[in-house]
N, C-alpha and C positions, 0 to 999 in steps of 0.2 A: 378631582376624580376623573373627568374628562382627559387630562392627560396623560394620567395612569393608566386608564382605557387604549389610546394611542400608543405610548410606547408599547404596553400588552402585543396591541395587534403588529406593532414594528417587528416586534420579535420573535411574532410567531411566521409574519411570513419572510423571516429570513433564511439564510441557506443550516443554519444549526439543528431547527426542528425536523428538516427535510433527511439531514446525514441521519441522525438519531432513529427515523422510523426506519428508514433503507436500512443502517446495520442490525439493528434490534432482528430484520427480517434476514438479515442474512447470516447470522451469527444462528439463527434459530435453523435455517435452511443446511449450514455447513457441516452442525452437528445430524441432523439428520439425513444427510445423504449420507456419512462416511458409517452409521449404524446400519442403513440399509444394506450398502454395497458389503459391510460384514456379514448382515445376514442373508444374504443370495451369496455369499463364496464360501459359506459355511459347509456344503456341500453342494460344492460345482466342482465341474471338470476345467483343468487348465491347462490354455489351448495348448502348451508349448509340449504337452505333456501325453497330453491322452488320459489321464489317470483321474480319479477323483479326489477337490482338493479337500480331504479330513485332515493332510496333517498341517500343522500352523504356518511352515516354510513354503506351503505349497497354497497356501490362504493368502499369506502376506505378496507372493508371486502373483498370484489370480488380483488380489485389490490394488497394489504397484501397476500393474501392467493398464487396468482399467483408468487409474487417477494421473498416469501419464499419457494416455488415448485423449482422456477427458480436458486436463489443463493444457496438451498443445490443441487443441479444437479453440479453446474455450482464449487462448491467448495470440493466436495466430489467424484467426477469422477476423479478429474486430480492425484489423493495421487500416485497412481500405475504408471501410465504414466511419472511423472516427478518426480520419481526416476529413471527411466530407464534414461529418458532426463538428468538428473544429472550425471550418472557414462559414460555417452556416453562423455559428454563432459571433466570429468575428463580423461579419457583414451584418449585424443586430439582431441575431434571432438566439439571442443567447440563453433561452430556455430551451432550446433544442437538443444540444450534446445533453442534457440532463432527463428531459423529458423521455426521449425514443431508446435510451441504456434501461429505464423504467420498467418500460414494457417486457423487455425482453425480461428481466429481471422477476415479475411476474409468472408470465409464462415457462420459466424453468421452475417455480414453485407449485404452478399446478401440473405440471409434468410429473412432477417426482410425487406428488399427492394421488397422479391418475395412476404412475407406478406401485405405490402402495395399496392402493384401493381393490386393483383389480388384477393385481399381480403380474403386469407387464414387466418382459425384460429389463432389466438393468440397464440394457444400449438403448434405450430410448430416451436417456438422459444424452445421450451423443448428439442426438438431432434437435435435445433442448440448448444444450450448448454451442449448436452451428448456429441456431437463429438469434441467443442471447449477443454472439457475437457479428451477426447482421448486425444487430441493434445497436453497435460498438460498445456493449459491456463497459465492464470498471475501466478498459480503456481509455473510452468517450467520457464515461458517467465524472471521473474523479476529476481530470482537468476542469470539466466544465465547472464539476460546482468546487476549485479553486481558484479560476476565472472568475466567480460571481465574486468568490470571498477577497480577489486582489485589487475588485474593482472599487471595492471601498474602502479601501484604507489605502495608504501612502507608503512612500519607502523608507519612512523609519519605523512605522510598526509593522509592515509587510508580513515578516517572519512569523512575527509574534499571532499575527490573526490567523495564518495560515497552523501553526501548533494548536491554536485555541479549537480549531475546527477539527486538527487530528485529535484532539483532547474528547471532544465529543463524539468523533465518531467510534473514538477507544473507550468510552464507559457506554456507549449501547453496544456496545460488543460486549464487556464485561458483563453490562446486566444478562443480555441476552446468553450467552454461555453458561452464566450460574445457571441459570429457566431450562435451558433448553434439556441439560440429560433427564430431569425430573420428567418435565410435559412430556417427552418422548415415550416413557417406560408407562403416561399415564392410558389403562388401557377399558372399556367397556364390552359387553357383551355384542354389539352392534359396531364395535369399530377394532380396529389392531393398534400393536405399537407405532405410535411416530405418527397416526391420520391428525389426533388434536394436533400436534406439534405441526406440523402441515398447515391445519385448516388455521391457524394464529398465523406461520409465516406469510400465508395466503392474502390474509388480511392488511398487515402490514406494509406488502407491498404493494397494494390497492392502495392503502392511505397514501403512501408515499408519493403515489403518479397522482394521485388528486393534489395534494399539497403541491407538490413541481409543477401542474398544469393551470392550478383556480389560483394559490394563493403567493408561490412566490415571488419576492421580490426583486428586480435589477435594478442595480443602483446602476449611477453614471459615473466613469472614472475621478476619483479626487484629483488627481495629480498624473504630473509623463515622468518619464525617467528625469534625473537632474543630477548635477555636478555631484552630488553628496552622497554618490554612489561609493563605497568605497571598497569595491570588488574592482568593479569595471569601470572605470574614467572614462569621460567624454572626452574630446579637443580641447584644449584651450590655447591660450594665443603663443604658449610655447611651444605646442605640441601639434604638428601637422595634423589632422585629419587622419589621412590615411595609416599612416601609423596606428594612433591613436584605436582605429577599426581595427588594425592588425593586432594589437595585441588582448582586444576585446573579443577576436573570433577565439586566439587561442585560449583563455581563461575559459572561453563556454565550453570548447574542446575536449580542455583538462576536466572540466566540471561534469561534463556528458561522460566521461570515459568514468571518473570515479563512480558515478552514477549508477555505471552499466556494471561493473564491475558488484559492487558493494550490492544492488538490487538482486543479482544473478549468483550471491551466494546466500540474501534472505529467499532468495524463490526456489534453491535447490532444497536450502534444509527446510523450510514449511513443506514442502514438497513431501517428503521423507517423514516427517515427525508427527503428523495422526496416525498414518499406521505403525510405527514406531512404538506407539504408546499401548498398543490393546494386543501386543504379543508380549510373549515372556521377556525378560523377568515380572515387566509392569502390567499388563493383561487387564486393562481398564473396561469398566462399562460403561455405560451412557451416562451416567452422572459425574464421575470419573473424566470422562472424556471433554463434558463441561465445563469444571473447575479446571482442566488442563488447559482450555481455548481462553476461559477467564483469567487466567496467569500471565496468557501472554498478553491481551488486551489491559492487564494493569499495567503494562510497560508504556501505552499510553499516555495514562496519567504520569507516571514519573518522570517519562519522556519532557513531557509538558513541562512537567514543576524545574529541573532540572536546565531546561535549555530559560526559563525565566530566570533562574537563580546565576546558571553560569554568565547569561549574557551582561551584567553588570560589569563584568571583569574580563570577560575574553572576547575574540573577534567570532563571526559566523562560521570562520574557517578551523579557528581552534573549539567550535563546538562540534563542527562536523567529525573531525577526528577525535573527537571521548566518544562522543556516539558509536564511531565503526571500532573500539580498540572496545568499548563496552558490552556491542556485540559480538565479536570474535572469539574472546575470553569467555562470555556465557555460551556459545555453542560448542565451541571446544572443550566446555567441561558437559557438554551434554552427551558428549561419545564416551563418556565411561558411565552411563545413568544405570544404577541396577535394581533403586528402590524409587517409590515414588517422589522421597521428600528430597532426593538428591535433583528429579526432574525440577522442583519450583526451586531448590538451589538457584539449580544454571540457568534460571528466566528471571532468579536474581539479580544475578549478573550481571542480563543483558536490561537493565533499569532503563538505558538511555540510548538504547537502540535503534528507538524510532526518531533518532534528532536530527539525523543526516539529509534523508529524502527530501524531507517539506524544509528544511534550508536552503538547500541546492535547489528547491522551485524558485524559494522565495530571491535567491539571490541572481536568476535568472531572469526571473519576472520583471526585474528591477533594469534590467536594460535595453529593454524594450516597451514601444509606444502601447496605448494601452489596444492599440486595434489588434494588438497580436498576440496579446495573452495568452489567447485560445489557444492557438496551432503552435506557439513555444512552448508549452508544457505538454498538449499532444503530443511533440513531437520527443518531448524526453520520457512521455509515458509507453508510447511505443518504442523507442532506444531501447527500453525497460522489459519488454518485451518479443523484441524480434530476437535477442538471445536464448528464449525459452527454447526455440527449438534448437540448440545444442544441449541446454543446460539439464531439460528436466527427462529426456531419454539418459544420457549421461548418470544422473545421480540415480534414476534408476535403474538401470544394469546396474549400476558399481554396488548401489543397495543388494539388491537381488546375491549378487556374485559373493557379496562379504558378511549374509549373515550367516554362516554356520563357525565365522570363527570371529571377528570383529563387525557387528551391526552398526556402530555405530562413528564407522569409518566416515561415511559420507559427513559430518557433523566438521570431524575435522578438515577436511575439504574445504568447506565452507566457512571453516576458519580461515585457512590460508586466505581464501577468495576477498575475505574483508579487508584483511591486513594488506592484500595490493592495491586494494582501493583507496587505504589509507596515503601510497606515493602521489598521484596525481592531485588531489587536494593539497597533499604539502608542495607540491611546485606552486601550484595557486598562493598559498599562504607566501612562500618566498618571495612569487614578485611582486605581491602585493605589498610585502614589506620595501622591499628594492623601489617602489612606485612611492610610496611614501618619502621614504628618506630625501628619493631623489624630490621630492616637493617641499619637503622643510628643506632643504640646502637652497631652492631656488628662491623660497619666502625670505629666507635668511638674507639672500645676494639683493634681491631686490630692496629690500629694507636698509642696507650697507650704502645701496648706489643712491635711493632716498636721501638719507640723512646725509652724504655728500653734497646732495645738490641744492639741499638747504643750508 
């Protein structure tokens, strides 16, 4: 019983139960902001305009223009911050990138609660979003805690822990999405829509900074990089060194570009696709809008099953490309969406969408010592990021610009955007083969000169 006990508490203070509250709070936070922000431009004035926004082109304009204010704030403040958060936690303080993303995390949930309460502007989410990303936001928050999760395990289940973690943080997404349009709409004499919904997100992300701060736990690295890498090779006695780094820089190169690439057209179309959903033809409400956030979050799970099932049979790098070829094809059929059952079609599609990211962590994480965890996947988390400020003004002009005759232009965009992501992986894939071959010939030559000399 006693051990039972112990493992119990192993696992409750690992990094699984911590993703679980944080998304539960933010899945419930996401649907309630894009509810609010509808209904404060349900009639407002948009600025470009002068005019008041009643009609849905001039709604969808006023909520575009605000969720693109909001995500370059909310993406381009934390760059500076969560590098600090980064090298803090490689120097031993590795509850820090996790802890202080927390807070901020928090504090935009009682923001948008004091928002509804009291009926302050809308832009007062602007100033919760500059301090969220003081705090280094998901910037900070995610590397750290896949830093906690690389620390214990090695580099042949690497991948595999790091999917298990997006597994989890993709069914408290899911649960919380299904909750969230319900609590939202639930309403009392003494409170409005969306306060309960608030006052639970509120909570959640309390627990969560208590959990990150009293109970979790940091392991100490299992293992360093080793030969058995089979991305990126070390030296060996045939292979000079420096070389050897050389072709190690360019495989992270390729990897970081695919990275950038493939991230920068899931960050245009999520960008794009809540408000997408609550205008014509689909015209969603809050419950509605939940099952639509729960759809994508089951890609999660499948993600997960999916990248366990394929890796029996294919390399990292032929999972990374079903992933982006999976994604591409479900966003591209999401540009001609006109009923809703065609919307969970193309989130059909994209089953295995999420397999690419947290592979190209895992397969980076892997080549480096474990002191640098942190600040190597900071630094592809921000890579991930400093392109937001082209990407997400860009997708929305072009949004804005094309819905009176194709809306859902931008989707395909975002097509193409995968499908280039897809080239820089396959150079990887190639020389990785080319890296092989060329080490079965030299095993082969060695073994020849062997049995000669016997």
């Amino acid at each position: 019983m006693s051990s039972w006990c112990r493992s119990a508490f192993g696992a409750v203070r690992g990094v699984e139960p911590l993703v679980v509250l944080e998304q539960l709070g933010t899945s419930l936070f996401d649907t309630a902001l894009l509810m609010v922000v509808k209904d404060r431009y349900a009639d407002a004035t948009h600025p470009g305009t002068g005019t008041r926004a009643s009609g849905e082109d001039e709604q969808q304009k006023a909520m575009s223009d605000f969720y693109m204010v909001n995500n370059l704030i909310a993406q381009l403040t934390p760059i500076v911050p969560a590098l600090l958060l980064a090298k803090a936690g490689d120097r031993g303080w590795r509850r820090v990138p996790v802890v202080v993303p927390l807070c901020g995390y928090l504090l935009s949930s009682v923001a948008l609660l004091q928002v509804v309460l009291f009926g302050l502007p809308i832009q007062v989410m602007f100033g919760a979003a500059v301090f969220l990303g003081i705090s280094g936001g998901f910037c900070a928050y995610w590397p750290g805690v896949m830093t906690l999760a690389s620390l214990g395990s090695n580099t042949e289940n690497r991948s595999q822990v790091m999917m298990r973690v997006e597994l989890m943080y993709g069914a408290a997404g899911l649960l919380g999405s299904l909750l969230s349009g319900h609590v939202f709409l639930l309403y009392s004499s003494s409170v409005g829509h969306g306060t309960v919904l608030l006052y639970v997100c509120t909570l959640l992300n309390l627990l969560s900074l208590i959990h990150a701060t009293v109970l979790l736990q940091v392991r100490q690295a299992s293992s360093e990089p080793d030969e058995s890498s089979p991305l990126l090779p070390h030296s060996s006695n045939s292979v000079p060194a420096e070389t050897s780094s050389r072709k190690s820089t360019v495989n992270m190169v390729l990897l970081f570009s695919a990275a950038i690439l493939y991230g920068s057209s899931v960050g245009g179309a999520v960008e794009i696709l809540g408000i997408f959903v609550i205008k014509e033809p689909l015209q969603w409400n809050a419950a509605q809008v939940g099952y639509g956030n729960a759809a994508g979050f089951v890609v999660f799970l499948t993600s997960f099953l999916g990248a366990v099932a394929f890796r029996r049979c294919v390399s990292d790098v032929a999972l990374i490309l079903i992933g982006m070829l999976s994604f591409a094809s479900g966003i591209y059929f999401m540009s001609f969406v006109t009923a809703s059952y065609m919307f969970y079609l193309a989130r059909a599609l994209s089953l295995f969408g999420l397999i690419p990211l947290p592979t190209i962590r895992s397969l980076l994480s892997q080549q480096v010592p474990s002191s640098l965890f942190g600040i190597t996947l900071t630094a592809l988390q921000l890579a991930l990021r400093l392109p937001a400020l082209a990407y997400i003004p860009a997708f929305t002009k072009l949004y804005q610009r094309t819905l009176d005759w194709f809306p859902g232009f931008v989707f395909t965009i975002s097509s193409i955007m995968a499908v280039l992501g897809m080239i820089p992986i396959s150079v990887v894939g190639c020389r990785w083969s080319r890296h092989k071959r060329s080490q079965e010939t030299e095993a082969t030559t060695e073994t020849r000169h062997a049995d000669k000399d016997n």
